[in-house]
N, C-alpha and C positions, 0 to 999 in steps of 0.2 A: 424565462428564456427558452426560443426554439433549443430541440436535441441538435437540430442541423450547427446552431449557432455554440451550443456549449461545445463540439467536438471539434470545433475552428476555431474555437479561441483558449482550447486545452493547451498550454505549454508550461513547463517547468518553472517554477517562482521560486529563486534563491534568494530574494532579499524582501523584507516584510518589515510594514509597517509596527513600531510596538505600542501595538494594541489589544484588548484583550477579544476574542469571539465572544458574543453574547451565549449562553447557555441553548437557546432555543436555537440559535444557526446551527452552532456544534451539534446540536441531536439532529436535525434534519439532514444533515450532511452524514452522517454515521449511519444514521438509520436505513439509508441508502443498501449498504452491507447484508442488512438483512434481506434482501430481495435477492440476492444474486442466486443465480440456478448452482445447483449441487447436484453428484451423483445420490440416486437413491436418498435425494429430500437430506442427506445426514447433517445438511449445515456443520461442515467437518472449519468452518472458519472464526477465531479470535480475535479482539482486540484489548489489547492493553495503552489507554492515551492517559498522558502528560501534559499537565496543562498549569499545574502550581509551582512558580520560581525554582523552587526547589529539588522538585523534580527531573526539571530540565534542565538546569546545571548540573545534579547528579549525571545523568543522561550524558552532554556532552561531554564532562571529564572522563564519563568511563569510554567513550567510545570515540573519543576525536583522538586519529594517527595524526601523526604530526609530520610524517613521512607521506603523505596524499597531496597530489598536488590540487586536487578539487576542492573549493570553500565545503565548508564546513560550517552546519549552522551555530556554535557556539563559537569560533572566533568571531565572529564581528555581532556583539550583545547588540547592536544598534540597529541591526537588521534580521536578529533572530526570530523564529516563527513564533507564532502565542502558543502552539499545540504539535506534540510530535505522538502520534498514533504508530504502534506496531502491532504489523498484523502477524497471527500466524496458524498454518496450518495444521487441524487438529485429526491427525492420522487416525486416530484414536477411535471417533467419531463412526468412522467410513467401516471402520473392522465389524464395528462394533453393528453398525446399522445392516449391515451385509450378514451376519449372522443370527439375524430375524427369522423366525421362518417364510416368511412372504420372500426374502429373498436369497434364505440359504443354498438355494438348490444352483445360483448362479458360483458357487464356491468361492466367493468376491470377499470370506469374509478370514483369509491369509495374505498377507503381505504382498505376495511373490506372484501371486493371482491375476493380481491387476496391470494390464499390458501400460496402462500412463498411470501416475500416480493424480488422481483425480483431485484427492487433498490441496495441492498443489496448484491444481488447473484452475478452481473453484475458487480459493482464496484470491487467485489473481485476477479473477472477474469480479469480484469483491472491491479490490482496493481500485481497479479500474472504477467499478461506480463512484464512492467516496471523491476520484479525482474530479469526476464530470461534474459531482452534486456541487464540490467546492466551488467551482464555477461557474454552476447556476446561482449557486448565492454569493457571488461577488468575493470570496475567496481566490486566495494562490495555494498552490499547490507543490509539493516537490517530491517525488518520489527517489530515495537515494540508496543504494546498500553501505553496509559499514563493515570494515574490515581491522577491527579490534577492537575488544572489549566483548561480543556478542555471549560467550559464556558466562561472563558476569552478569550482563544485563538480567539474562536467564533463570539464573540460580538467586537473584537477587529479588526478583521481581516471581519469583512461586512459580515458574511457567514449568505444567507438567512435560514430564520426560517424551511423550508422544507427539508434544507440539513443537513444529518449526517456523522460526521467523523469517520472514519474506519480506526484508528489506523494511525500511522506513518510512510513513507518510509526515512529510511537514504540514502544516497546517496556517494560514494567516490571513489579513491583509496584503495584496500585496503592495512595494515600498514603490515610490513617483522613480526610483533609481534601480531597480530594477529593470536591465536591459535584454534582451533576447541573446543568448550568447553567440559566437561565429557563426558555428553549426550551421544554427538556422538559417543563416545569410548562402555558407558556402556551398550545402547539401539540396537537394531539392528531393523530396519524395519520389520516389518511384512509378513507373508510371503504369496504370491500372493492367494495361495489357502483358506488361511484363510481370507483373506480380500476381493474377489470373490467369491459369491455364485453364481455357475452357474443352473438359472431353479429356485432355492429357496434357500432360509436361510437355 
């Protein structure tokens, strides 16, 4: 698939065929991850995927509110993803590489140092690729955050104390009922000139 074509036909997949990813799609699609640019090469980015029944029922009990008014991949089993990927940024990493001598001299390698949290930035060009790759390989995609359970997920799952989770990638087939939600209809992207300040604001 052209890049022109995968970044046109990126949009949110909430409802997935149940089917399972072949082994060889899911590594191409992940592998993606590893390419993403990082400050100072640290590859400060993680992934922890879900992909055995069990896991993902674990998964969505711990972390489906029931107070949200947005689906949720584990109430409807019928249209849940085959793979739920959580990424997260490994702060850790960036201290750690910054305090190299080839880079110590930039003092990048305390917390308080760094004017953007780079961790941060890098992991999210990360899970951006994964979205695009999902779609070169015929993949849906959802990118979603979760607002309960995330400390258990955590603590459950060995994720050292230096790393943060950045939200959730679903992973599937996407399902023939799968619709484009309102959004899409009522919203229209912005328009280049408005969103481009060339020279100043």
């Amino acid at each position: 698939m052209e890049f022109r074509d995968a970044i046109r036909h990126r949009r949110m997949v909430r409802k997935f065929e149940q089917r399972p990813i072949r082994d060889d799609v899911l590594s191409r699609v992940l592998e993606v991850a590893r390419h993403a640019p990082s400050g100072g090469f640290s590859q400060g980015f993680d992934f922890i995927v879900l992909a055995k029944p069990e896991e993902l029922e674990w998964f969505y009990r711990t972390t489906d509110d029931p107070t949200d008014p947005e689906p949720f991949p584990g109430r409807e089993p019928n249209f849940a993803p085959a793979c739920i990927v959580l990424p997260f940024a490994n702060k850790r990493l960036y201290l750690d590489r910054y305090a190299q001598p080839d880079k110590l001299q930039f003092g990048m390698d305390k917390e308080e140092n760094w004017p953007v949290p780079f961790w941060t930035v890098d992991t999210s060009m990360a899970i951006m690729l994964i979205l695009l790759a999902a779609v070169n390989e015929g993949l849906g995609a959802w990118y979603f955050g979760i607002t309960r359970g995330e400390h258990d997920v955590v603590n459950e799952l060995g994720v050292p104390p230096s790393c943060t989770m950045l939200g959730v990638i679903a992973l599937g087939y996407p399902s023939s009922e799968d619709k484009p939600r309102g959004s899409v209809f009522a919203r229209r992207r912005r328009p280049f000139e408005e969103m481009f300040h060339l020279g100043r604001w």
